[in-house]
N, C-alpha and C positions, 0 to 999 in steps of 0.2 A: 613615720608610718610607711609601711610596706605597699608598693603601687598595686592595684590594683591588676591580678593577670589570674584568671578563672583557669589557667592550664594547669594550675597550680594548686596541691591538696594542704589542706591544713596542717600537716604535718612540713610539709615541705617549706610551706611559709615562717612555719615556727624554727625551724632548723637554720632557715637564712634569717631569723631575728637574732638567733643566737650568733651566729658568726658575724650579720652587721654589728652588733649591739658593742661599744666603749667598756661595759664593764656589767655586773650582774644587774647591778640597779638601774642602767640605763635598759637592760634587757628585761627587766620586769616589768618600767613602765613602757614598755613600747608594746610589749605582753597585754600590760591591759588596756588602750586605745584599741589594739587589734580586736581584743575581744568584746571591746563596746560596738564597738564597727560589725565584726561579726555577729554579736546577740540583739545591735537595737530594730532592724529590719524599717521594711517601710521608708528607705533610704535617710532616717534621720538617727546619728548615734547616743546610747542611751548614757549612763554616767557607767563606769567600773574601774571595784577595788580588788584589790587582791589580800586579804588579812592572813597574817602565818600566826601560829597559836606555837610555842613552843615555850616549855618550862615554866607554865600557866601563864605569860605572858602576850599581847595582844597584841599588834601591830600591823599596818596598812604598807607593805613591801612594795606593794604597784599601785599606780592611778593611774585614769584616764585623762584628770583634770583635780586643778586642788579643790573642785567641790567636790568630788567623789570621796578624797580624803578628808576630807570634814565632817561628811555625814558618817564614814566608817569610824570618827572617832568622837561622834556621840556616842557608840555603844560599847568601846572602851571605857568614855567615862561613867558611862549608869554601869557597866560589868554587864550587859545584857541585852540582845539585839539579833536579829534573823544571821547573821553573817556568824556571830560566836555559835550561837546555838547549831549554823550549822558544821563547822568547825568540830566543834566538843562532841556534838553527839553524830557526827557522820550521818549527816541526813539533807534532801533536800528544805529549803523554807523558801514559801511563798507569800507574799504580804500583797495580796489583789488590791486593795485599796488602803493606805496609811489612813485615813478618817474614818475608818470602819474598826480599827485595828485598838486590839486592845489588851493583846498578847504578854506583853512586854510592862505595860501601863499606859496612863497618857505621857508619861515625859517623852519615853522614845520616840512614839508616833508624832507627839507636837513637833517636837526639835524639828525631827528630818524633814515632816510636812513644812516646816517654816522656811525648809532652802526649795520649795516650790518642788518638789516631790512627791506622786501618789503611790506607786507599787513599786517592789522590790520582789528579787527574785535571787536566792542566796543557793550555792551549790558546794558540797563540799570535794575536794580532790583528792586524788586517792596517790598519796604520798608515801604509803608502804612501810610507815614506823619514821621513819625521818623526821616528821614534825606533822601538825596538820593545818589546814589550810584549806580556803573557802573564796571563789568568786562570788564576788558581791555585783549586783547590777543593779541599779535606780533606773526609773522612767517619770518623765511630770505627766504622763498619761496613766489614770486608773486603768485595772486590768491589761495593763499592757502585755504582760508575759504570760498569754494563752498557753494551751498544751500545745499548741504546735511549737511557740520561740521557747518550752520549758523543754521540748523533748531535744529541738536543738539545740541548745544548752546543754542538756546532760553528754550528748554525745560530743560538745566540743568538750567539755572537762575531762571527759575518759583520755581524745585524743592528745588534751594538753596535759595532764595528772603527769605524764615519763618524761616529756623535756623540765618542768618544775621540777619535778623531785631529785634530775641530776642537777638541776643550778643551784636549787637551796644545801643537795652535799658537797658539791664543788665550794658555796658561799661558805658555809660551816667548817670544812675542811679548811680553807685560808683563813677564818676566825680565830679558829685552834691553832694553826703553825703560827700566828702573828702572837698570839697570846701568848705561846708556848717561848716565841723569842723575846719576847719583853720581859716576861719574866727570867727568864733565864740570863739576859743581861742587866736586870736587875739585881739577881744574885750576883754575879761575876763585879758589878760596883759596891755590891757592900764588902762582899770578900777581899777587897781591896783596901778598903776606908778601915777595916777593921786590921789589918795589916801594918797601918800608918797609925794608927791608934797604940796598938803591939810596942810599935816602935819606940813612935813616939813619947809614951807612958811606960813603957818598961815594964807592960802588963800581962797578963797573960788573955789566952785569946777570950775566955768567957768573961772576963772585965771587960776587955775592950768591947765586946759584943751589948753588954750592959751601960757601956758609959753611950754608944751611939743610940740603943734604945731611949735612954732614959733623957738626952738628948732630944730624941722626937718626939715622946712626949712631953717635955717641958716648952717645945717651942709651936709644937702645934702641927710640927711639918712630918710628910712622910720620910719613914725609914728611907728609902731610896733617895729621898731630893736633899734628906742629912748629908748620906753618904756621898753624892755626887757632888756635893758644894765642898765635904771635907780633901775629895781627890783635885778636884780643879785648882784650888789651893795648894796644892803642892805641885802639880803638873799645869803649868795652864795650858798646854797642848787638850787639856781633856783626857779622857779614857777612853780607851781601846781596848774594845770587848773582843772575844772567842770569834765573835758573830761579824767582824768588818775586815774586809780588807787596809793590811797596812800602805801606808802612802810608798811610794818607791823614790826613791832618792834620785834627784839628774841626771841623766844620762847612763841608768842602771835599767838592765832591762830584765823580767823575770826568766829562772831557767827555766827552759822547755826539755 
């Protein structure tokens, strides 16, 4: 958590979260302590989640505590809860007392009421097509989040909505190039394995490429961990993808 120094605007705090922060995930949850910190008042901090909604998927990216992430995924498992809802429909949600509450049903109110929980206060971010996404806040106080802590609230989501929405395309962005190279070195070992099959069998490429399919199907194993067991076997150095630097030999040094 970031010390406590009032010279300092919310933006600016968030800005030094991101350059202290190890990595996105550590920068998320330190995201939302801050923001429990900042929305519980009264000098005592409330619970917050952070839920990303993308590809109709549901997920809790930040906590303040693993109870925050617990109650955010009660309503993953019912599909239904102040935090989705606010999410899906871009809007704020207010839950003033969970024992009043019957929005949802009784299961969601029970659950949550069960981790000693009474209100919730759900805000959605404005993440400009990138994905969507909702601070989630608990309090064990009913009515805890008056229009005064709702309106501060809304105004910290505005201020936090642009540093989010560059960490979740920065996060996205490295999803895609790691995915993009996995696969792409997964093609570059089967194009190999099937080479050694060629050879080996004195076949032509679309047999070899059938005899490793039918291969993984008959053993249960993926195309790729076929292919990568058929090269290691004849290499036991392994295989050397597109994607790695080669080792340099003794006392060789690269040209510059």
């Amino acid at each position: 958590m970031l010390p406590a120094d009032n010279t300092l605007t919310t933006i600016d705090r968030i800005q030094n979260l991101i350059l202290e922060s190890a990595d996105f995930e550590d920068f998320l949850n330190e995201l939302a302590r801050f923001s429990a910190h900042q929305m519980a008042g009264n000098g005592d901090d409330a619970l917050c989640g952070i839920t990303l909604l993308r590809e109709r998927k549901a997920l809790t990216i930040g906590w303040s505590s693993d109870a925050a992430r617990e109650v955010d995924e009660i309503q993953y498992s019912l599909a239904q809860g102040p935090c989705l809802t606010a999410a899906e429909e871009d809007r704020e949600v207010h839950v003033p007392d969970l024992l009043e509450e019957n929005r949802w049903g009784p299961d969601y109110a029970n659950a949550v009421a069960s981790h000693g929980l009474r209100s919730v206060l759900s805000l959605p971010f404005n993440l400009e097509g990138e994905a969507k996404a909702a601070l989630n806040l608990y309090s064990e106080a009913p009515y805890k989040f008056d229009e005064r802590a709702a309106d501060r609230a809304r105004g910290y989501t505005r201020e936090v909505s642009q540093a989010l929405r560059l960490a979740i395309r920065f996060a996205l962005h490295a999803d895609s190039a790691k995915n993009l190279r996995a696969a792409m070195e997964s093609r570059t070992v089967i194009d190999i394995a099937v080479g050694i099959v060629m050879a080996q069998s004195r076949c032509s490429q679309e047999d070899a490429v059938r005899i490793l399919t039918e291969a993984s199907s008959n053993r249960n194993v993926k195309l790729r961990d076929i292919a990568k067991s058929l090269v290691d076997s004849v290499d036991a150095a392994g295989t050397l993808t597109h994607f790695e630097e080669p080792a340099q030999e003794p006392g060789r040094s690269r040209a510059g």
